[in-house]
C-alpha positions in Angstrom: -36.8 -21.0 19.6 -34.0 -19.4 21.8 -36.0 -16.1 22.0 -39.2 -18.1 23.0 -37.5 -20.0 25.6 -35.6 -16.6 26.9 -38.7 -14.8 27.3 -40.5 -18.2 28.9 -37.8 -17.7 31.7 -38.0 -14.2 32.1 -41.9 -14.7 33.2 -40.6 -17.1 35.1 -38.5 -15.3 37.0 -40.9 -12.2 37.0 -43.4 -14.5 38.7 -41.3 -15.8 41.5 -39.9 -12.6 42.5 -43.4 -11.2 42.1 -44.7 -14.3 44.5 -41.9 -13.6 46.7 -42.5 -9.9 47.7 -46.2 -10.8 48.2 -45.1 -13.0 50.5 -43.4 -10.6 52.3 -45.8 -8.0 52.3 -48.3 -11.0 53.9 -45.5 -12.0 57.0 -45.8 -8.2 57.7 -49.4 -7.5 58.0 -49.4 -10.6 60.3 -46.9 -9.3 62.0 -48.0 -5.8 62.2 -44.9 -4.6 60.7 -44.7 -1.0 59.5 -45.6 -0.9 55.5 -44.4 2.5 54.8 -41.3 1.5 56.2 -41.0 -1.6 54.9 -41.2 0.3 51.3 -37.7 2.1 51.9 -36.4 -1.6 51.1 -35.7 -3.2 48.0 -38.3 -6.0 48.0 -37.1 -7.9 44.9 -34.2 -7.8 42.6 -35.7 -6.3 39.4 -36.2 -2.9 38.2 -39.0 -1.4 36.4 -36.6 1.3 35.3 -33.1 -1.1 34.5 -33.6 -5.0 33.0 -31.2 -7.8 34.2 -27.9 -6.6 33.0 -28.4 -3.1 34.9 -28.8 -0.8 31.6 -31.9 1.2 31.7 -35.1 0.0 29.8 -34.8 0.4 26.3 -37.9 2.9 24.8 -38.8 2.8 21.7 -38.3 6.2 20.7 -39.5 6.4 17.6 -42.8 6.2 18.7 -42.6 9.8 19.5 -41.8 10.7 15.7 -44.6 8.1 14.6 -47.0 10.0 16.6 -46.3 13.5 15.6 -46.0 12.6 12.1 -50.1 11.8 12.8 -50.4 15.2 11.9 -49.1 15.7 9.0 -50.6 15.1 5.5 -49.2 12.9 2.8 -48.8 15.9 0.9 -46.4 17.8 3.1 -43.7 15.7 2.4 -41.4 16.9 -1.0 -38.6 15.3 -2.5 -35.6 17.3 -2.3 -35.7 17.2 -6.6 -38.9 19.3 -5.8 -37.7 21.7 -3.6 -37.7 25.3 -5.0 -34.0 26.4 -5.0 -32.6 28.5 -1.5 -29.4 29.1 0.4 -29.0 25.7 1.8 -27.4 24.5 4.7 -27.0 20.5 5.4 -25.7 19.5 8.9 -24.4 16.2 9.2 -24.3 13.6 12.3 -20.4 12.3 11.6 -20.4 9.4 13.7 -23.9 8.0 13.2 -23.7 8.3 9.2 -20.1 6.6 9.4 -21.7 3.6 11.1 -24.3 3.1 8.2 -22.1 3.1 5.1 -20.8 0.0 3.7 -17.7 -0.8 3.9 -17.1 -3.9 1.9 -15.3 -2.9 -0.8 -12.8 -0.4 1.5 -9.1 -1.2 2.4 -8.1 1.5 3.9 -9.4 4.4 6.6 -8.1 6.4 3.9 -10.5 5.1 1.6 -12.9 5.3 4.3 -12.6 9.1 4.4 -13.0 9.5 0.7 -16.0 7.6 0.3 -17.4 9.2 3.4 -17.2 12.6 1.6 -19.1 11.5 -1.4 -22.2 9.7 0.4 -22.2 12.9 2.3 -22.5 15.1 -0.8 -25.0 12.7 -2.3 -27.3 12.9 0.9 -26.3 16.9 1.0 -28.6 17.8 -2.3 -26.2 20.4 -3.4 -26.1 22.5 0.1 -24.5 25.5 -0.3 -22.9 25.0 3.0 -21.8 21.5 5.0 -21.3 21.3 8.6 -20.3 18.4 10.0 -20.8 17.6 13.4 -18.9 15.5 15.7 -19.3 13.4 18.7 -17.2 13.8 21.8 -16.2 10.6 23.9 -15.8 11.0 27.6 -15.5 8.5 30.7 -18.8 8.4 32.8 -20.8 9.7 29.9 -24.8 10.4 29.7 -24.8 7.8 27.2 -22.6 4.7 28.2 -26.2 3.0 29.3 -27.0 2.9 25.3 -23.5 2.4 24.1 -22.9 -0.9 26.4 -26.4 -2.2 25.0 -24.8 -1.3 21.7 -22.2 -3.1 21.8 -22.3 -7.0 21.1 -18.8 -7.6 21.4 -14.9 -6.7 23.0 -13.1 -3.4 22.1 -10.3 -3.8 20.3 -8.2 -1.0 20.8 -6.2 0.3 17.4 -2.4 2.0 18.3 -2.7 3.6 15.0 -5.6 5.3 13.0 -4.0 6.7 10.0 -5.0 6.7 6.4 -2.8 3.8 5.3 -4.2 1.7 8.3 -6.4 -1.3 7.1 -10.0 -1.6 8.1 -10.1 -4.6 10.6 -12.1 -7.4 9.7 -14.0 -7.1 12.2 -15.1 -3.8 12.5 -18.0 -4.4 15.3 -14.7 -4.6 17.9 -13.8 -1.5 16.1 -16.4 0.7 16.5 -16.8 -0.8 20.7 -14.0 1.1 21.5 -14.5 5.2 22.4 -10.6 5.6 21.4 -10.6 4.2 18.1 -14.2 6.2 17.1 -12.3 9.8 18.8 -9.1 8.8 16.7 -10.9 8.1 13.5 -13.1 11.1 14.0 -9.6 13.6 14.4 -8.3 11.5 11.2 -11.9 12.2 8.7 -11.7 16.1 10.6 -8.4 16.4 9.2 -9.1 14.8 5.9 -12.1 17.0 5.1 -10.3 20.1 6.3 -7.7 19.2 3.6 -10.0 18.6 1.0 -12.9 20.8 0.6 -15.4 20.3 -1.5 -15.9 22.2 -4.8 -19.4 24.2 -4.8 -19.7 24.4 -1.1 -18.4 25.7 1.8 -17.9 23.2 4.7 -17.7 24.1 8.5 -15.6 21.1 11.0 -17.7 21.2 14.7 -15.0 21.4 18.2 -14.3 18.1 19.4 -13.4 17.8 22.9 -14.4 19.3 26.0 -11.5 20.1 28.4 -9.1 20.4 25.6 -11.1 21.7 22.3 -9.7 20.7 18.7 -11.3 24.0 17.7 -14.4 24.8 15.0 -13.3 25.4 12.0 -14.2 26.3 8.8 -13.6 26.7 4.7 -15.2 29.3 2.8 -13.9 29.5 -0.7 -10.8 27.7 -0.3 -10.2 30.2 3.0 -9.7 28.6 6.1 -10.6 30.7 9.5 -11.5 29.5 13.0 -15.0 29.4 14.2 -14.7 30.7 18.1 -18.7 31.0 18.3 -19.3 27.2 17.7 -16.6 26.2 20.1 -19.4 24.6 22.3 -18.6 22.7 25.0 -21.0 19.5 24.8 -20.7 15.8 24.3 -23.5 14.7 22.0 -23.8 15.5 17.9 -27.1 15.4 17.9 -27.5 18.6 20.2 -24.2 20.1 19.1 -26.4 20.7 15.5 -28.8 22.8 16.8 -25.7 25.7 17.4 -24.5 25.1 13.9 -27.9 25.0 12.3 -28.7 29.1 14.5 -25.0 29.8 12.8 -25.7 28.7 9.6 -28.9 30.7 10.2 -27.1 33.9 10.5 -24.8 33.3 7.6 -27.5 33.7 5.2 -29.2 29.8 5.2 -33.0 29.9 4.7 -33.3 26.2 4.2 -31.0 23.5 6.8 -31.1 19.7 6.1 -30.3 17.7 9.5 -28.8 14.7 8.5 -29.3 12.6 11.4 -31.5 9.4 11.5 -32.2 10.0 15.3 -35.5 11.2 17.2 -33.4 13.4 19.4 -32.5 15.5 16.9 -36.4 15.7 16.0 -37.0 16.8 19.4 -34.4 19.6 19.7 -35.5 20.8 16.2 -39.0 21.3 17.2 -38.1 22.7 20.5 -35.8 25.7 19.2 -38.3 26.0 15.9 -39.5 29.1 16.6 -35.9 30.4 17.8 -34.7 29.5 14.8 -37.7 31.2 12.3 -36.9 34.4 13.9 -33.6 34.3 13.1 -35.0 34.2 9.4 -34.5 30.4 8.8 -37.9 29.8 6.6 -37.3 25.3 6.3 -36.3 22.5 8.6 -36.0 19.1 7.0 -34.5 15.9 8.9 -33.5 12.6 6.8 -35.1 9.9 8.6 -36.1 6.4 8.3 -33.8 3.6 6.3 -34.4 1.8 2.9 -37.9 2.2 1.7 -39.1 3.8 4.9 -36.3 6.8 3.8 -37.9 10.2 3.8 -37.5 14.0 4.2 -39.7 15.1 7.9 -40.6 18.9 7.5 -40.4 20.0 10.4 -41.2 23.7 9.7 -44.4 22.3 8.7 -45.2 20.3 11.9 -44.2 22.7 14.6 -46.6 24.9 13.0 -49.2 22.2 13.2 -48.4 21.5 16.6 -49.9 22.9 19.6 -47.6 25.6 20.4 -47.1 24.4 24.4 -46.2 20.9 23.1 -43.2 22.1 21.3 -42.1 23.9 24.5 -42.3 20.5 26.7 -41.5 17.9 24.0 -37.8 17.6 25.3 -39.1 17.4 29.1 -41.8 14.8 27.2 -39.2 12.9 25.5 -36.7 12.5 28.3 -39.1 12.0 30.8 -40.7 8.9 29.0 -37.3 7.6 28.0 -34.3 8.6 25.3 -30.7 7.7 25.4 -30.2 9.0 28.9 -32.9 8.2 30.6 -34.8 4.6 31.4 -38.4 3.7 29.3 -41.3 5.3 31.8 -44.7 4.5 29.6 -44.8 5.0 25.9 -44.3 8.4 23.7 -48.3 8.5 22.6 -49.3 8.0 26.6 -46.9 10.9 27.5 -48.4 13.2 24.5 -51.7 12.3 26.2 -50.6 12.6 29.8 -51.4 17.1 29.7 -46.9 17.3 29.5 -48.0 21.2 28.7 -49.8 21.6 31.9 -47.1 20.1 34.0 -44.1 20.4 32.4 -43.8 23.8 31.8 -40.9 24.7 34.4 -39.2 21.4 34.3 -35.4 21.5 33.6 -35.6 25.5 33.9 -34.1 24.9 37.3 -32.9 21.5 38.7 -32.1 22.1 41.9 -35.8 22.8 42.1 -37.6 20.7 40.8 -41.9 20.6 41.2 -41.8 16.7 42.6 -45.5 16.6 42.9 -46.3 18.5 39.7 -43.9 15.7 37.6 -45.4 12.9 39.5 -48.6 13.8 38.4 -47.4 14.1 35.1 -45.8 10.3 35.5 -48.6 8.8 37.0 -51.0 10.0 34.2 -48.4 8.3 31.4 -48.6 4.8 33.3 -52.4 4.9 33.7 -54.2 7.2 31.5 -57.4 9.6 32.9 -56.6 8.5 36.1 -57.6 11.1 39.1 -54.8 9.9 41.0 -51.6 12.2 41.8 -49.0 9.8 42.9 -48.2 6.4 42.8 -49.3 6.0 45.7 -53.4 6.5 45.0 -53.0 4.6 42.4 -55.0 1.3 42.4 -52.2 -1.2 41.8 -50.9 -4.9 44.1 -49.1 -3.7 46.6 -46.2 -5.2 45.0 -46.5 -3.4 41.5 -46.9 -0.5 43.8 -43.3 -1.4 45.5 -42.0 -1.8 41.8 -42.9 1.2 40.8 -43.4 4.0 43.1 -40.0 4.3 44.3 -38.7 4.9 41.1 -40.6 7.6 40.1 -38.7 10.7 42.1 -35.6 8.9 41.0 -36.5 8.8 37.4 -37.4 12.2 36.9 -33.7 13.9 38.7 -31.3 12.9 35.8 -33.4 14.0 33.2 -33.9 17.3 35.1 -30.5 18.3 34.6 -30.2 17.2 30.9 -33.0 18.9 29.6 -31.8 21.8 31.4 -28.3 21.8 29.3 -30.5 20.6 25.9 -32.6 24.3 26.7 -29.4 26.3 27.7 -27.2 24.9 24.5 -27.4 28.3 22.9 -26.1 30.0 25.7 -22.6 28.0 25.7 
């Protein structure tokens, strides 16, 4: 009944301010008042880019994975019991797979660690080889937007993350605090490095980016630092893709991304072919949850793909909205929209960017087949017009600049 009534006053609302500019836009024509002008304003208070709180517009992005998987038949997915045996490597998201175990039956963070290490090895499928990849917390980050939606409740902040600390009870007010994840993170870093697991070797990513708790690694009991993965980004999911060219070069012909996130997707159809010449012959992600659980081969679908598509899909992703970047259309218009024709340069330099080219680009995601090049042709109330035209240039300069670090991330 509350949601009901929420979204009855959000139309509401929608429709005044939408009555509102109209109104406007009428006292000008009367008075002869200069439209294009008038456009430099902010006409009403909403954004078709940010919602009423000021975090960007939520996308739904695992539409994007729910469309590619289109291609792929039933039988290209295997159960890891029916994999053929290789030189495995899994690669583990810390942080997200931490905030999907159960904690119920813990006391401790020290119990927390050890139980961490088993689910790990359980979702691992006897990998030769485990990297696990951390998160790095920073003020003004690319991703405080998501986190803020995240987070339902007040930080509270923990003086002490140790092994003998209990779990609070309330763990949401836990986990809304950037200190206590970085503290718990250098705690399970530690613990793992301290106890390495028998039958593999296990490989700890950098955390940090000014200061750098470095890479390190345990190969037969051996400890030694790992200068090459001392990479200097913020976000797991693009730290694997480093790891997963390392693990590459170590021998690995089979890497398991464990990482329930359409980002990582992304990034490992976008450096497929990088990686296959390095020798790596299978890419499997674990995604979906309870009976939707299932092993994505990704090998399988960039070779299905239009090769131009895997080029462009991080442009395409970020472009139509991810984690960084507000909702612009959905992920099967922006497949649709021709992203290899006009896409293809975007990111490679972002102090240059192709405005009309990505417009175009836009424009074809929020009205499909259309003949129109800006948002300006297109046939929309002059209002709707207001809403969204002004946003386009700004949309597209953020993600610019991210997918130019996602397509530079080996170079670091």
């Amino acid at each position: 009944m509350v949601e009901k009534q929420t979204h009855q006053t959000k139309v509401k609302e929608s429709k005044k301010q939408l009555a509102e500019t109209q109104k406007i836009f009428d006292i000008a024509r009367v008075q002869e008042y200069d439209i294009q002008e008038l456009l430099t304003y902010d006409l009403i208070d909403t954004s078709y880019l940010f919602d009423a709180e000021g975090l960007m517009v939520k996308p739904n992005k695992s539409d994007l994975c729910s469309e590619l998987e289109k291609m792929l038949e039933p039988t290209d997915y295997l159960q890891p019991s029916a994999w053929t045996p290789a030189n495995t490597t899994a690669i583990v998201d810390v942080m997200a797979h931490l905030r999907r175990m159960r904690l119920a039956n813990l006391n401790t963070f020290g119990n927390l660690c050890t139980d961490f290490l088993g689910y790990v090895r359980s979702l691992s499928h006897n990998a030769n080889h485990i990297d696990f990849v951390f998160d790095t917390y920073i003020d003004a980050s690319v991703k405080d937007s998501e986190r803020a939606r995240r987070c339902n409740c007040s930080p509270i902040d923990l003086n002490d993350v140790s092994p003998e600390t209990p779990l609070p009870v309330t763990m949401e007010s836990f986990w809304a605090s950037s200190m206590n994840k970085a503290k718990l993170q250098l705690l399970l870093r530690k613990y793992i490095l301290d106890n390495p697991m028998a039958a593999a070797d296990i490989v700890v990513s950098a955390i940090g980016l000014a200061e750098i708790e470095l890479a390190r690694g345990v190969f037969s009991n051996i400890g030694i630092t790992l200068p090459e993965l001392n990479v200097k980004i913020e976000e797991a999911d693009v730290r694997m893709i480093p790891h997963a060219l390392h693990s590459v070069n170590g021998g690995a012909s089979r890497v398991i991304l464990l990482s329930n996130d359409t980002d990582v997707v992304v990034l490992g159809l976008h450096y497929w072919s990088l990686l296959k010449g390095h020798g790596l012959k299978e890419l499997w992600i674990r995604a979906g949850v309870g009976n939707s659980t299932r092993h994505i081969p990704l090998h399988t679908l960039a070779e299905k793909m239009d090769p131009e598509i895997c080029k462009v899909i991080l442009p395409l992703h970020h472009l139509t909205g991810c984690d960084s970047s507000s909702k612009f259309g959905t992920k099967a218009a922006g497949l649709k929209a021709n992203p290899a024709q006009h896409l293809q340069e975007f990111g490679k330099d972002p102090a240059n960017i192709d405005f009309a080219r990505v417009e175009q680009y836009l424009v074809n995601v929020f009205k499909c087949a259309t003949h129109c090049e800006s948002m300006d042709q297109l046939s929309l109330p002059s209002q709707q017009k207001d809403h969204c035209g002004p946003c386009v240039t700004a949309h597209f300069v953020a993600p610019a600049q991210f997918v130019a670090w996602r397509q530079n991330v080996l170079q670091w």
